[in-house]
mmCIF file of the N, C-alpha and C atoms, coordinates in Angstrom:
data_MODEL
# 
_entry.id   MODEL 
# 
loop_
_atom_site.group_PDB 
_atom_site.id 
_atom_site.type_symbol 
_atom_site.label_atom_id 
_atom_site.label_alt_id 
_atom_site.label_comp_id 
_atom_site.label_asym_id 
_atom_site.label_entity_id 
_atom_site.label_seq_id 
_atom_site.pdbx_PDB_ins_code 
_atom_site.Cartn_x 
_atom_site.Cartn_y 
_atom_site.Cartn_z 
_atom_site.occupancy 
_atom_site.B_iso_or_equiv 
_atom_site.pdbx_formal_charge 
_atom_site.auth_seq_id 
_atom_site.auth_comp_id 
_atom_site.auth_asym_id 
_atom_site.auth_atom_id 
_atom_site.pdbx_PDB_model_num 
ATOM 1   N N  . UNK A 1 1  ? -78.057  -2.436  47.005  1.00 0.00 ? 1  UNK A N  1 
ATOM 2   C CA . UNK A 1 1  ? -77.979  -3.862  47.039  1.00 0.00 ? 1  UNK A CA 1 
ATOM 3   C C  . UNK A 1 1  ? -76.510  -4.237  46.879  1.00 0.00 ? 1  UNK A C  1 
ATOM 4   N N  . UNK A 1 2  ? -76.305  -5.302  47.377  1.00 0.00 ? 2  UNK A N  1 
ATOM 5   C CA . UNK A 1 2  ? -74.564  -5.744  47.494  1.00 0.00 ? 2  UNK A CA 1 
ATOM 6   C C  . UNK A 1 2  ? -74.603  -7.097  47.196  1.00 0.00 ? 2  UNK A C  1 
ATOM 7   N N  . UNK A 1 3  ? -73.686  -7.467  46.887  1.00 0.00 ? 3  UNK A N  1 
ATOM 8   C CA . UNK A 1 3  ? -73.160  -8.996  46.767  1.00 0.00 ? 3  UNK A CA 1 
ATOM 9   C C  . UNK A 1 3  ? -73.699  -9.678  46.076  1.00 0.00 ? 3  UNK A C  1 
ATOM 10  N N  . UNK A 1 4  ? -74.328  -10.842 46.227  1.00 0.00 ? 4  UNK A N  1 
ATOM 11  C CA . UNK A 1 4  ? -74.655  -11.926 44.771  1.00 0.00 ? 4  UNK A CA 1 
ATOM 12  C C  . UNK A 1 4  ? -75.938  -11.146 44.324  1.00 0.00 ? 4  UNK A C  1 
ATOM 13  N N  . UNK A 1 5  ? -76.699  -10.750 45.386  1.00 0.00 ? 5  UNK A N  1 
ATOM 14  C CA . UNK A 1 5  ? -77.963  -10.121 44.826  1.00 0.00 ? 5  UNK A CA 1 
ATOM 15  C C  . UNK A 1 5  ? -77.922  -9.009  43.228  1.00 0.00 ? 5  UNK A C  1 
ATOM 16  N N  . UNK A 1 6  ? -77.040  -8.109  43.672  1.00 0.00 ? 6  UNK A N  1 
ATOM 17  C CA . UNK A 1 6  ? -76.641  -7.317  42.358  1.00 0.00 ? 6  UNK A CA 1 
ATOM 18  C C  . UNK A 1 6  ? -75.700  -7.831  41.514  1.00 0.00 ? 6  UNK A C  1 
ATOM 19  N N  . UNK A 1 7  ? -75.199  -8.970  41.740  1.00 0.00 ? 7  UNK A N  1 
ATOM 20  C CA . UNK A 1 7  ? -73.968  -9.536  40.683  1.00 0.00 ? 7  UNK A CA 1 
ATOM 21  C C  . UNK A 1 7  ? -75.638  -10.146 39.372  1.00 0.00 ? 7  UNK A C  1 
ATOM 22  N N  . UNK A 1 8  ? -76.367  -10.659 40.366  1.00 0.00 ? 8  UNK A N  1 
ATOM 23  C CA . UNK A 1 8  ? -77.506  -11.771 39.812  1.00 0.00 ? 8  UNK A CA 1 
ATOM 24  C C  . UNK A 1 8  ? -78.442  -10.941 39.194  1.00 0.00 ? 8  UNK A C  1 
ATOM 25  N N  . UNK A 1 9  ? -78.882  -9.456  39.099  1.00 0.00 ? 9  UNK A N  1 
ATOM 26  C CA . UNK A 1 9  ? -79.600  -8.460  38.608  1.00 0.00 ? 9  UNK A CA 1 
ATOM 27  C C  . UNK A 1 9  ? -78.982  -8.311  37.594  1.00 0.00 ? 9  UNK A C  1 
ATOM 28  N N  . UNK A 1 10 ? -77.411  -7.987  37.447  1.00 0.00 ? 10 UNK A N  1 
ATOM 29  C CA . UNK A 1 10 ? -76.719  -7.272  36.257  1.00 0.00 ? 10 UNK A CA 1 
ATOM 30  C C  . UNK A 1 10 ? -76.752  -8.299  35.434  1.00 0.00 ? 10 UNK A C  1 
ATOM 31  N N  . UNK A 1 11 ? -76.662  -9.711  35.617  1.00 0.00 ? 11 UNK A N  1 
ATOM 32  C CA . UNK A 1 11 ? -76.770  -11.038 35.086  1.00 0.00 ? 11 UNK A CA 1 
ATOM 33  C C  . UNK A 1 11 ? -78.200  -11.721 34.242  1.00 0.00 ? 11 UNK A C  1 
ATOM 34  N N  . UNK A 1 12 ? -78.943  -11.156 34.999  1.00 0.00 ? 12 UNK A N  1 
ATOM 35  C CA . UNK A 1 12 ? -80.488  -11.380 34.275  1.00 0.00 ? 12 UNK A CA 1 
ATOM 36  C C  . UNK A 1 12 ? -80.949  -10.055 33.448  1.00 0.00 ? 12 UNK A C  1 
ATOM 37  N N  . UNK A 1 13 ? -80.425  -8.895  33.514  1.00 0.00 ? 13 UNK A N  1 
ATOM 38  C CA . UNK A 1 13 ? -80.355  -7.803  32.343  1.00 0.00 ? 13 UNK A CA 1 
ATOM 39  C C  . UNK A 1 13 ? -79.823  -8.106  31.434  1.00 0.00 ? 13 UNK A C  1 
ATOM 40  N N  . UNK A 1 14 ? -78.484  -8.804  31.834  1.00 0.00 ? 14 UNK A N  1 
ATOM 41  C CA . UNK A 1 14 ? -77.661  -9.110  30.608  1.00 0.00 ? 14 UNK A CA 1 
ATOM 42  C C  . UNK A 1 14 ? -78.602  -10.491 29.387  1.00 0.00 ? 14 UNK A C  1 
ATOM 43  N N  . UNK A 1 15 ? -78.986  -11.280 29.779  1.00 0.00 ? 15 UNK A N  1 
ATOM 44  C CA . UNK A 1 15 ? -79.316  -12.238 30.117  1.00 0.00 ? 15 UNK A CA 1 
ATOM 45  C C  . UNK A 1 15 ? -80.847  -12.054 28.995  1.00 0.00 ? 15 UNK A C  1 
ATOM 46  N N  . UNK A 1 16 ? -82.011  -11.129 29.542  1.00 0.00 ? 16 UNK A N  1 
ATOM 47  C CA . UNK A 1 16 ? -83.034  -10.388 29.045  1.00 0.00 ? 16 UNK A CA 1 
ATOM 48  C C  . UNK A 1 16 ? -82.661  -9.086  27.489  1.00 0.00 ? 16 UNK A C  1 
ATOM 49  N N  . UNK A 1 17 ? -81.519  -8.858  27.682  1.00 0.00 ? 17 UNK A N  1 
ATOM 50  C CA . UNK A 1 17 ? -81.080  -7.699  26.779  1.00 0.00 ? 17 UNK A CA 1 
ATOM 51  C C  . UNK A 1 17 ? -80.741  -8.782  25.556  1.00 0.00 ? 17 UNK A C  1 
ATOM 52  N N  . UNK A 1 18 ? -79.786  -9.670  25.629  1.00 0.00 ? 18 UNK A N  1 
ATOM 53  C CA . UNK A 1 18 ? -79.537  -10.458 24.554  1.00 0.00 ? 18 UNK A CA 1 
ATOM 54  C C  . UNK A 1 18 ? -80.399  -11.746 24.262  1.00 0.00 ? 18 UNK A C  1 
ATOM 55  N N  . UNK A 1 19 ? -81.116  -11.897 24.821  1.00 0.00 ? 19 UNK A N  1 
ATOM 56  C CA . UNK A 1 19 ? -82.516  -12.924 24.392  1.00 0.00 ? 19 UNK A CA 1 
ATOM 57  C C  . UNK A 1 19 ? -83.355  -12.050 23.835  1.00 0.00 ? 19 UNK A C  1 
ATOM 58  N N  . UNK A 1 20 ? -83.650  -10.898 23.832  1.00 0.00 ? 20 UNK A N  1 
ATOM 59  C CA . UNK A 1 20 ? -84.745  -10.081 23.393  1.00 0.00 ? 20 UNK A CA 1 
ATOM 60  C C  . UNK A 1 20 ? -84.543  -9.448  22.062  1.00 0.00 ? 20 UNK A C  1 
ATOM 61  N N  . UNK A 1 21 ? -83.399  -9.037  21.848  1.00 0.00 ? 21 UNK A N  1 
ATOM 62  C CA . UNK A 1 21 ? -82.818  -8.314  21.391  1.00 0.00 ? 21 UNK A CA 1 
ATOM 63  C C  . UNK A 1 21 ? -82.817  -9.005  19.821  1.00 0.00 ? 21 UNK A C  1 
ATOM 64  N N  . UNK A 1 22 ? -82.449  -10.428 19.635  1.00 0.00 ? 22 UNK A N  1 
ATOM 65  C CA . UNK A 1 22 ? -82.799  -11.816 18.616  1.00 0.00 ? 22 UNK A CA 1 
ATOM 66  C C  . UNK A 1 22 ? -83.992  -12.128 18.677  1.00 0.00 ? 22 UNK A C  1 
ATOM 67  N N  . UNK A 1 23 ? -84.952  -12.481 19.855  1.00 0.00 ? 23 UNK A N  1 
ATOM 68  C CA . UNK A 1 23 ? -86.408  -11.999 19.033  1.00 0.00 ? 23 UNK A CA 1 
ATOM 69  C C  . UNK A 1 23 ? -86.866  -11.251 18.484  1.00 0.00 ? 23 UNK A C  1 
ATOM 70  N N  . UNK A 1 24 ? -86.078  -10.070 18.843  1.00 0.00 ? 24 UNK A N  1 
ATOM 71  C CA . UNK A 1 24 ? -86.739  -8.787  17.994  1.00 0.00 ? 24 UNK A CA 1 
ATOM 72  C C  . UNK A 1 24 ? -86.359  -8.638  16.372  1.00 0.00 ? 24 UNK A C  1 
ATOM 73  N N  . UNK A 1 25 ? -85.318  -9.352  16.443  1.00 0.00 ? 25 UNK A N  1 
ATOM 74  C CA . UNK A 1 25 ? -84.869  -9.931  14.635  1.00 0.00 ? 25 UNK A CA 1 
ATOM 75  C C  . UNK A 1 25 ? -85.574  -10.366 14.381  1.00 0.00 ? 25 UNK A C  1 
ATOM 76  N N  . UNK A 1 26 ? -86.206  -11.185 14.523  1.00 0.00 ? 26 UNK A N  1 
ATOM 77  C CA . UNK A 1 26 ? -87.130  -12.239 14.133  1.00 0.00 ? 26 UNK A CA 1 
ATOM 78  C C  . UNK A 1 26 ? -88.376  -12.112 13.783  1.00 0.00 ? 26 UNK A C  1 
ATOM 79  N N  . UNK A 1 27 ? -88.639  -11.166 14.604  1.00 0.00 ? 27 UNK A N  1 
ATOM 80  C CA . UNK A 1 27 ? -90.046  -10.636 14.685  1.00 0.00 ? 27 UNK A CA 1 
ATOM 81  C C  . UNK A 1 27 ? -90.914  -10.376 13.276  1.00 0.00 ? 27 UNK A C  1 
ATOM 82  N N  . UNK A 1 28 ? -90.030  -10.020 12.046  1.00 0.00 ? 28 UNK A N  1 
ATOM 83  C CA . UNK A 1 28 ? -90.647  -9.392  11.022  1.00 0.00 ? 28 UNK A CA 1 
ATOM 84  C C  . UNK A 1 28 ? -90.768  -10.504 9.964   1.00 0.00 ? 28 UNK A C  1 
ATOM 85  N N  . UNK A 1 29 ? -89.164  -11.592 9.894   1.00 0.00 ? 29 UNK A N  1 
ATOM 86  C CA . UNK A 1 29 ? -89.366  -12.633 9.022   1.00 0.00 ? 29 UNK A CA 1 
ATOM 87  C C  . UNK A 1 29 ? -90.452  -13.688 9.892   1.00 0.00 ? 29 UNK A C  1 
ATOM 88  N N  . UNK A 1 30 ? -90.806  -13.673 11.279  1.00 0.00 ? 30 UNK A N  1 
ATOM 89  C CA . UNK A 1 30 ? -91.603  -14.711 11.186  1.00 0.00 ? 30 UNK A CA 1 
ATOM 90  C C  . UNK A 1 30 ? -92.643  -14.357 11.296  1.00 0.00 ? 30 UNK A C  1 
ATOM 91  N N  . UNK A 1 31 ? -93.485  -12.917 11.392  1.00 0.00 ? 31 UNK A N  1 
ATOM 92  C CA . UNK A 1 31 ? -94.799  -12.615 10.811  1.00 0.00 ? 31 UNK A CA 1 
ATOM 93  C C  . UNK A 1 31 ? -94.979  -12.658 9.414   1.00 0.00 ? 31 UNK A C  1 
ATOM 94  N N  . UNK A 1 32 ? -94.065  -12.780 8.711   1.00 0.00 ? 32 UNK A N  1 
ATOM 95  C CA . UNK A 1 32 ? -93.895  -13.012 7.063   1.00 0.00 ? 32 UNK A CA 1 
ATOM 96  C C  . UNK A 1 32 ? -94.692  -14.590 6.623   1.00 0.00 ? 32 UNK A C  1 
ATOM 97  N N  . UNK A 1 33 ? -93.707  -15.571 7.486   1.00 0.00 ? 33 UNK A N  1 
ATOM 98  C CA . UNK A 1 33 ? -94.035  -16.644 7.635   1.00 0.00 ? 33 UNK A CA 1 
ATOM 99  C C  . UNK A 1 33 ? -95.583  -17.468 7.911   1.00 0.00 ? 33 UNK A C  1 
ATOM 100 N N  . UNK A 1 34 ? -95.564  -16.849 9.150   1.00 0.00 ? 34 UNK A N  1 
ATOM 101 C CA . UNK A 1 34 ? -97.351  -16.757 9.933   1.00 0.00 ? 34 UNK A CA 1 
ATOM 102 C C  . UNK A 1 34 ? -98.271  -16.104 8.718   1.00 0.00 ? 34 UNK A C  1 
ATOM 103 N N  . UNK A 1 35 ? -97.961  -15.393 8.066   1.00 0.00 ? 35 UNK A N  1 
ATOM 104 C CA . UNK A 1 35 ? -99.320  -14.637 7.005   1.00 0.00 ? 35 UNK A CA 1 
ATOM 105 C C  . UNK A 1 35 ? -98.913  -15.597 5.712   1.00 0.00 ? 35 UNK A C  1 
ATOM 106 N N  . UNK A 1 36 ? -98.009  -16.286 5.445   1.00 0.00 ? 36 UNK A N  1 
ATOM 107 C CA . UNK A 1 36 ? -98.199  -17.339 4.562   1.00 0.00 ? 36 UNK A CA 1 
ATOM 108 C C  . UNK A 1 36 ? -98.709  -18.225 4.557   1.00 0.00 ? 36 UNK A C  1 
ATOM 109 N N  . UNK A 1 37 ? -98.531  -18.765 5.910   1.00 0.00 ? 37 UNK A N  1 
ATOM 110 C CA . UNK A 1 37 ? -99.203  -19.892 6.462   1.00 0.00 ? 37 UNK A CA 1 
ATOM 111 C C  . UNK A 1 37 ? -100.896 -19.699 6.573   1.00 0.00 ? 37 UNK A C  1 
ATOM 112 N N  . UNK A 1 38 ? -100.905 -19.166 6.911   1.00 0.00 ? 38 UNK A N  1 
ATOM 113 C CA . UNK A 1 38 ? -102.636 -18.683 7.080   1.00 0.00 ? 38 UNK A CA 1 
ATOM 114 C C  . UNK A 1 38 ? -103.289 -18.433 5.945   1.00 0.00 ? 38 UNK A C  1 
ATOM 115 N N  . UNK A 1 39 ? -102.078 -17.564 4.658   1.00 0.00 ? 39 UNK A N  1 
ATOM 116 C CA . UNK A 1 39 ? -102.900 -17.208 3.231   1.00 0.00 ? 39 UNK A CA 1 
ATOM 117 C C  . UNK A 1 39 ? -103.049 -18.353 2.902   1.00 0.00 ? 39 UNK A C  1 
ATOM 118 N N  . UNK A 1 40 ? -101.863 -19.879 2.990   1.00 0.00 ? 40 UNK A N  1 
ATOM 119 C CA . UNK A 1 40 ? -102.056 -20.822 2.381   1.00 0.00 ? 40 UNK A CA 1 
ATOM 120 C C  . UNK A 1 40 ? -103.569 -21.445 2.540   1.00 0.00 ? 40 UNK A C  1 
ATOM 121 N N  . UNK A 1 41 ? -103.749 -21.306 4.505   1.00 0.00 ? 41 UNK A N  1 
ATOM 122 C CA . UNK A 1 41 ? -104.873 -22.670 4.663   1.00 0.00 ? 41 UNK A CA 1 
ATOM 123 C C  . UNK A 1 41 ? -106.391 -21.670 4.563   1.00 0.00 ? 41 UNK A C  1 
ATOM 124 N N  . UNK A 1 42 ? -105.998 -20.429 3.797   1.00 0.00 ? 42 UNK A N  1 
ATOM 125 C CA . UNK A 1 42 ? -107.368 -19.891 3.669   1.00 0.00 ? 42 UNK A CA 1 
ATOM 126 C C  . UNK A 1 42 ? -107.740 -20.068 1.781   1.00 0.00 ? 42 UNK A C  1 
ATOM 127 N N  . UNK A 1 43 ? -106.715 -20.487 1.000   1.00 0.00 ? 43 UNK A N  1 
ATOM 128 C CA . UNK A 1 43 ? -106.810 -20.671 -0.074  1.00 0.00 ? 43 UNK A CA 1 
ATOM 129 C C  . UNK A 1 43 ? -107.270 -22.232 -0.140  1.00 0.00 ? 43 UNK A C  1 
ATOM 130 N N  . UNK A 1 44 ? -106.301 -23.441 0.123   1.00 0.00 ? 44 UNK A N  1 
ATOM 131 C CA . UNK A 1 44 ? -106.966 -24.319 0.562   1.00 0.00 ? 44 UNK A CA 1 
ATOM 132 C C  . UNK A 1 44 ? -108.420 -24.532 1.083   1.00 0.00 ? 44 UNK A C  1 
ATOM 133 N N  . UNK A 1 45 ? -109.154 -23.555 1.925   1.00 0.00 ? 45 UNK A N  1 
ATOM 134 C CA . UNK A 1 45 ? -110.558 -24.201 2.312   1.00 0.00 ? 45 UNK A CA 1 
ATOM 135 C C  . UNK A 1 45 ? -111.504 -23.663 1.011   1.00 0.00 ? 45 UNK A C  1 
ATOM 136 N N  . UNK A 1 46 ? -110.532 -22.705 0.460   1.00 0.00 ? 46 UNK A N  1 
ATOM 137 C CA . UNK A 1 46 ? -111.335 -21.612 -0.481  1.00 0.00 ? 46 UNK A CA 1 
ATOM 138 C C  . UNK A 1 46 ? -111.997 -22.765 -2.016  1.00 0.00 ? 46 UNK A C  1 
ATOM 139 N N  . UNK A 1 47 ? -110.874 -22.953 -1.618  1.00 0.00 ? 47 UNK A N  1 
ATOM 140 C CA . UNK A 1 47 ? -110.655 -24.239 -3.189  1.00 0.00 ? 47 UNK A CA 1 
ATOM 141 C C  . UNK A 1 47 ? -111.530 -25.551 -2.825  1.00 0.00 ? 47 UNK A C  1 
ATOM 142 N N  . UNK A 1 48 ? -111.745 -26.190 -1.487  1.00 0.00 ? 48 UNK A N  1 
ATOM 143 C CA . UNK A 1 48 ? -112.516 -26.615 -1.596  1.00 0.00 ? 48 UNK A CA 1 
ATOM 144 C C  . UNK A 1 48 ? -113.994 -26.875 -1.074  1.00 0.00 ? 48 UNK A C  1 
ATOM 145 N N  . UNK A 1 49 ? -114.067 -25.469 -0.390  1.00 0.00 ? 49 UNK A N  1 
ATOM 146 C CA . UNK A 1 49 ? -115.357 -24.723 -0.892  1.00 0.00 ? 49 UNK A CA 1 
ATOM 147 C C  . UNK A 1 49 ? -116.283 -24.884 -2.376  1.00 0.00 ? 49 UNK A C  1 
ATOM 148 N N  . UNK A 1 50 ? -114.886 -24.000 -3.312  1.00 0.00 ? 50 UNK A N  1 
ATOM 149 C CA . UNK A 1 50 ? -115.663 -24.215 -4.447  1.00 0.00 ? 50 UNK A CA 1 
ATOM 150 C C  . UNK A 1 50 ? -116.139 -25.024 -5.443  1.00 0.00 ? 50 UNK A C  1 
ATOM 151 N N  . UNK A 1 51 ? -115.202 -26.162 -4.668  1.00 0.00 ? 51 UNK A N  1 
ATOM 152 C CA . UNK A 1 51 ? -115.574 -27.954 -5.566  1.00 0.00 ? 51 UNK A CA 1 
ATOM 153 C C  . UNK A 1 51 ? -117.438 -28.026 -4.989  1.00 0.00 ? 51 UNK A C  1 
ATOM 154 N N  . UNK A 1 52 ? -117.438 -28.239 -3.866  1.00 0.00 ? 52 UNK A N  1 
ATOM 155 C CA . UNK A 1 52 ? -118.679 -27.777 -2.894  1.00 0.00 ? 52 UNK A CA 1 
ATOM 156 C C  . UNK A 1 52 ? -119.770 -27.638 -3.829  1.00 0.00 ? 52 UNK A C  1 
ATOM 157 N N  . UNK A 1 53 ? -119.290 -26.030 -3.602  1.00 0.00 ? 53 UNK A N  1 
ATOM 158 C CA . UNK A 1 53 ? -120.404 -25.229 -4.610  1.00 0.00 ? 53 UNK A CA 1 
ATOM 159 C C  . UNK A 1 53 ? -121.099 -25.770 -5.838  1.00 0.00 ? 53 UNK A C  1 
ATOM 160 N N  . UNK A 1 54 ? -119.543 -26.208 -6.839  1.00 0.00 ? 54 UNK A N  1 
ATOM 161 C CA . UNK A 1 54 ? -119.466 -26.608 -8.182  1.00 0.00 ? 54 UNK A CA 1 
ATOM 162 C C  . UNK A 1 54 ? -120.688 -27.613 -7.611  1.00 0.00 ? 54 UNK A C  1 
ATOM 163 N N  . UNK A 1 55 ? -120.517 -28.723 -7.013  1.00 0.00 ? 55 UNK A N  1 
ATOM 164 C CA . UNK A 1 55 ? -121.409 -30.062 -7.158  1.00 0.00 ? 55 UNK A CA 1 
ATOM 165 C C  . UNK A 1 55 ? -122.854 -29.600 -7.017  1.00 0.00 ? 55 UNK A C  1 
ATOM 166 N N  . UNK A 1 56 ? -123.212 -28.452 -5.539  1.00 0.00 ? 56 UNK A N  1 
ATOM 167 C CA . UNK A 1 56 ? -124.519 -28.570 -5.484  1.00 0.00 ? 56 UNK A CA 1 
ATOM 168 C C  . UNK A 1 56 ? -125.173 -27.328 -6.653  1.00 0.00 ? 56 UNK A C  1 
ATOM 169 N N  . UNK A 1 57 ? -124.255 -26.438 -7.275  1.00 0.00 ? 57 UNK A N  1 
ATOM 170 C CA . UNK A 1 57 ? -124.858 -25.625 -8.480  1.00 0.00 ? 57 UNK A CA 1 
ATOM 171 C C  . UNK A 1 57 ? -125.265 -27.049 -9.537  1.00 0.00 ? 57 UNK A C  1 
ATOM 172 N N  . UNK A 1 58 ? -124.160 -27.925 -10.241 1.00 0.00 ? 58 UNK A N  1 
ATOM 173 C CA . UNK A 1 58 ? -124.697 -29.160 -10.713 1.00 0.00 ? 58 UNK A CA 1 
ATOM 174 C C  . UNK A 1 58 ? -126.007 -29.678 -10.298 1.00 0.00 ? 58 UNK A C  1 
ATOM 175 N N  . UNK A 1 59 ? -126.306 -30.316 -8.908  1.00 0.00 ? 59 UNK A N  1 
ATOM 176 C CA . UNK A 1 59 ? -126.717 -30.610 -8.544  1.00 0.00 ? 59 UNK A CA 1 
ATOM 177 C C  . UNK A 1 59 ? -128.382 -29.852 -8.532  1.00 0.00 ? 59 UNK A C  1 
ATOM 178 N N  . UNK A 1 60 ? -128.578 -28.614 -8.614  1.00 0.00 ? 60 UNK A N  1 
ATOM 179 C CA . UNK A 1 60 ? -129.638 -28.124 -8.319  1.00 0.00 ? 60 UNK A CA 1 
ATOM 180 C C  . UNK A 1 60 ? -130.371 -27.665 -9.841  1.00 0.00 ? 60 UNK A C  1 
ATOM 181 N N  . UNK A 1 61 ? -128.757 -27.790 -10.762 1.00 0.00 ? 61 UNK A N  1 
ATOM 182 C CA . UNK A 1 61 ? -129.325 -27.299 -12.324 1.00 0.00 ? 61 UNK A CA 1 
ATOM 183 C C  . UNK A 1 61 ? -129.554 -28.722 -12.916 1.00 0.00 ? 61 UNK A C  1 
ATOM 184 N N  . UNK A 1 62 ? -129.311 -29.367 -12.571 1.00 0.00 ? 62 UNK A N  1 
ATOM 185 C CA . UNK A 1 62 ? -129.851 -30.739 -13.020 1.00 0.00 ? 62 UNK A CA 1 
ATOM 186 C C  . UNK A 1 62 ? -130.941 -31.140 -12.866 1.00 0.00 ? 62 UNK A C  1 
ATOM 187 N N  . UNK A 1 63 ? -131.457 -30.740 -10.972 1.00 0.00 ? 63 UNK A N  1 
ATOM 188 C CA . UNK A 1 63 ? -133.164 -31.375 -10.434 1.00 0.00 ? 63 UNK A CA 1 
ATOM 189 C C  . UNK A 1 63 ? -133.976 -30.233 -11.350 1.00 0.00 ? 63 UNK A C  1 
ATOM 190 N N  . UNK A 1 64 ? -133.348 -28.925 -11.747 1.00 0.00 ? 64 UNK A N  1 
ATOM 191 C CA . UNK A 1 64 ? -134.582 -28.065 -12.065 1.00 0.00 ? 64 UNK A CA 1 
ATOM 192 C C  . UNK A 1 64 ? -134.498 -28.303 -13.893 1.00 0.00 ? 64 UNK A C  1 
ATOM 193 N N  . UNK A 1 65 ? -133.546 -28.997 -14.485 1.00 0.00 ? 65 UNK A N  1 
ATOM 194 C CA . UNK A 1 65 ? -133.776 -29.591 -16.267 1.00 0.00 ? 65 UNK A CA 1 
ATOM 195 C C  . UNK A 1 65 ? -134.661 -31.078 -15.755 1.00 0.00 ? 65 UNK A C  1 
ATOM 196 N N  . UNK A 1 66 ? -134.838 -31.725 -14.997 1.00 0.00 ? 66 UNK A N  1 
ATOM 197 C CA . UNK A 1 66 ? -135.251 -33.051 -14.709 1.00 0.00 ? 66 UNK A CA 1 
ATOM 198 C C  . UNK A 1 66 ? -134.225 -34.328 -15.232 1.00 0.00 ? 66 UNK A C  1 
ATOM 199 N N  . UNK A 1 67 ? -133.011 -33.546 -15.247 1.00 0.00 ? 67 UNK A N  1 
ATOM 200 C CA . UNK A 1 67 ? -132.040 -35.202 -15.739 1.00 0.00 ? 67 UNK A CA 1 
ATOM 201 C C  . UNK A 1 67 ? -131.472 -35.269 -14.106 1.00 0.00 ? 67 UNK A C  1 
ATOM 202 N N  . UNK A 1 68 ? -131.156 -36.620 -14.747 1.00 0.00 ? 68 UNK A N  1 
ATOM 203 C CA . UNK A 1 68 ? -130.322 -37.404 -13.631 1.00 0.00 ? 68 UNK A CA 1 
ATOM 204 C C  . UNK A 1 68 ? -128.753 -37.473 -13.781 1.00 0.00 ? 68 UNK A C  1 
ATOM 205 N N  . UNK A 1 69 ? -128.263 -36.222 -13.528 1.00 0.00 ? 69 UNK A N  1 
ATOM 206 C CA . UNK A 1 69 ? -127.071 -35.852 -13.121 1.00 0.00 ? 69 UNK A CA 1 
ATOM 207 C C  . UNK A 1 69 ? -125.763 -36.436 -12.313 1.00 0.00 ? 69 UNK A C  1 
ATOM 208 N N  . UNK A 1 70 ? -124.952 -37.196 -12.726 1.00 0.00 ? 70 UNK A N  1 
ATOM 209 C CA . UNK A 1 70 ? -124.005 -37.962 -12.351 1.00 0.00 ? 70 UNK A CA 1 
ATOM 210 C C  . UNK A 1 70 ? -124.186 -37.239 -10.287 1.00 0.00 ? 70 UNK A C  1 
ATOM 211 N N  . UNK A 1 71 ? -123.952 -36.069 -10.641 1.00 0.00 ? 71 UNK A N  1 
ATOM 212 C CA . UNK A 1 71 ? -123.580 -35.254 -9.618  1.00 0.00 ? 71 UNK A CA 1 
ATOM 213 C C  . UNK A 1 71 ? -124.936 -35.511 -7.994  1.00 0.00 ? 71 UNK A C  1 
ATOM 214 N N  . UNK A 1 72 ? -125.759 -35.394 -9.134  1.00 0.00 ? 72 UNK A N  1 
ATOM 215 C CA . UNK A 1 72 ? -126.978 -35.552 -8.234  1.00 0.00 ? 72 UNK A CA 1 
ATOM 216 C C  . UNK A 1 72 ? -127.687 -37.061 -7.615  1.00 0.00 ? 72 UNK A C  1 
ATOM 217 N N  . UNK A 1 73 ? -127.183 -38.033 -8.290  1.00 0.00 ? 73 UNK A N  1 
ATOM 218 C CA . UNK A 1 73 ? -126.818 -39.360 -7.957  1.00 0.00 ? 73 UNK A CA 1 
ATOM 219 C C  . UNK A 1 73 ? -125.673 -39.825 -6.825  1.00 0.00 ? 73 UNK A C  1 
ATOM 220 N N  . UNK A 1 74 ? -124.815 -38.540 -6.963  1.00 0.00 ? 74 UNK A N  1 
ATOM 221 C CA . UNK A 1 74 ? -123.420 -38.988 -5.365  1.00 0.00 ? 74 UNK A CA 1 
ATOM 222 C C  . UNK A 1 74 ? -123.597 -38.547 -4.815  1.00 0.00 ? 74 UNK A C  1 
ATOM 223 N N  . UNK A 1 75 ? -124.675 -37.307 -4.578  1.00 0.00 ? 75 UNK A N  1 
ATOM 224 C CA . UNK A 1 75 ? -125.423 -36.962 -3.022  1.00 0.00 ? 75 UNK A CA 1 
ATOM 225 C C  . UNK A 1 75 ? -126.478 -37.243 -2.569  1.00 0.00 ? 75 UNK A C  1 
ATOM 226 N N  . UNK A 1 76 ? -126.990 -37.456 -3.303  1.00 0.00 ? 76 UNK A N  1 
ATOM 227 C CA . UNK A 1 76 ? -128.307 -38.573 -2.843  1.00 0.00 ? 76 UNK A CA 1 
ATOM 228 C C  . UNK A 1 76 ? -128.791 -39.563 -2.953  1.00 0.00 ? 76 UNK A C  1 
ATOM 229 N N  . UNK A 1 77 ? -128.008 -40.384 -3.019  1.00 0.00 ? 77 UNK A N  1 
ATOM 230 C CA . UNK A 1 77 ? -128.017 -41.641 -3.513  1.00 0.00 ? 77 UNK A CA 1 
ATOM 231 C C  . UNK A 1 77 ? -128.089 -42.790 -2.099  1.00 0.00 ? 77 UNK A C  1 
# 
């Protein structure tokens, strides 16, 4: 190959070698990042999951003593 064609090959190697080369830095602090992010919004649903739980365990130990449970009054009410 001759002329702009191979000037424009050595140019997009160059081009691909140093764009890649800085993602590949990157690569490790921003999977660091990504698994924080994800531990965060899996702790978050976790937490309020267990508000959840908390109300209908309330909720079900209350109908089976026969009181009328604050708890069991804001869901079925």
């Amino acid at each position: 190959m001759s002329g702009s064609g191979a000037g424009t090959i050595l140019l997009a190697r160059a081009t691909f070698r140093t764009f890649f080369t800085r993602r590949i830095g990157l690569r490790l602090p921003r999977l660091v990042v990504d698994l924080c992010l994800v531990a965060a919004k899996v702790i978050r649903r976790l937490r309020r999951l267990a508000q959840i739980w908390k109300r209908e365990i309330e909720f079900w130990a209350a109908q089976a003593v026969g009181q009328s449970h604050p708890a069991a009054r804001r869901m079925h009410s």
